[in-house]
Phi, psi and omega in degrees: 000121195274177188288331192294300156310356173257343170287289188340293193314314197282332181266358175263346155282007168298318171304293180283349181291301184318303171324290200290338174282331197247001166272005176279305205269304179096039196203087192330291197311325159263009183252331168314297191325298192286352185251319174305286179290004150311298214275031343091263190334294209303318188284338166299317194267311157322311167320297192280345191203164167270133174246076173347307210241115158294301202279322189298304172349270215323293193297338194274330180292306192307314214285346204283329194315290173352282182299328172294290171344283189305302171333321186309288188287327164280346185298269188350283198276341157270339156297312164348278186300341182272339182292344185245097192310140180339304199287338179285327177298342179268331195273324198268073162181061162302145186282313216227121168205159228260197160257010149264324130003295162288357180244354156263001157301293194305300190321324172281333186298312163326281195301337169255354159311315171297317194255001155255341139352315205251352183276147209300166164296321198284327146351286227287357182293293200293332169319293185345289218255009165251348173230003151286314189250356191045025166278144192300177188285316176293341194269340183274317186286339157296330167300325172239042189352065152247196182277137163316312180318320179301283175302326186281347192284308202278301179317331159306276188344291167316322152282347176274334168305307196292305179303320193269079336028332180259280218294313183284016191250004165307000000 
């Protein structure tokens, strides 16, 4: 199947490809995305081989892409919660707080404004864009063509800056 039939094939299936992508993820903007990087794959995987059956390819690729997304965001999010000790996980969202509280707040907001400061450029991207932007480990190491393993490692690190900055300020 030459590429010009795989355009054909991909814009008359686009519509239902997008769907079945944004009930997956549950997110437009990120089933646009996971639809960019079908038709990427697909034309990549065409480049290397002939592929008989097309159109099932086509949903399979989408779907797996999908599901490694999703797989993505529960690792992220369950390392989240595990990089961070409990009794600290309970503490940053007080229901009530005094006006020692908000002046033991700022004071910690300082201190870790300083000491994320001080972390390499490439640090303070991947904090941004993983605990700003939510982005998964894989969409940030393709984006800073390192390893997801590179990022959860640096993430560790960061959260262990932020834990001990929360902890000398007890």
């Amino acid at each position: 199947m030459s590429q010009s039939q795989f355009n054909v094939v991909f814009l008359a299936q686009r519509v239902s490809l997008l769907r079945t992508l944004q009930r997956m993820v549950d997110n437009p903007s990120t089933a646009e995305d996971l639809l960019q990087e079908t038709y990427l794959r697909v034309t990549r995987a065409l480049g290397e081989r002939p592929i008989e059956h097309l159109e099932p390819f086509v949903f399979q690729t989408a779907r797996n892409l999908a599901l490694d997304h999703l797989r993505a965001r529960r690792a992220q999010s369950r390392n989240l919660v595990e990089d961070v000790p409990e009794q600290i996980l309970h503490n940053v969202a007080a229901p009530s707080s005094s006006a020692e509280d908000a002046a033991h707040a700022e004071q910690l907001l300082k201190r870790l404004s300083v000491s994320l400061a001080q972390l390499t450029e490439r640090q303070q991207r991947i904090f941004i864009l993983s605990r700003l932007h939510g982005a998964s480990y894989l969409e940030i190491a393709e984006q800073l063509k390192v390893s997801a393993s590179t990022v959860q490692k640096e993430l560790k690190l960061i959260m262990a800056i932020c834990v001990g900055v929360a902890d000398r300020l007890k």
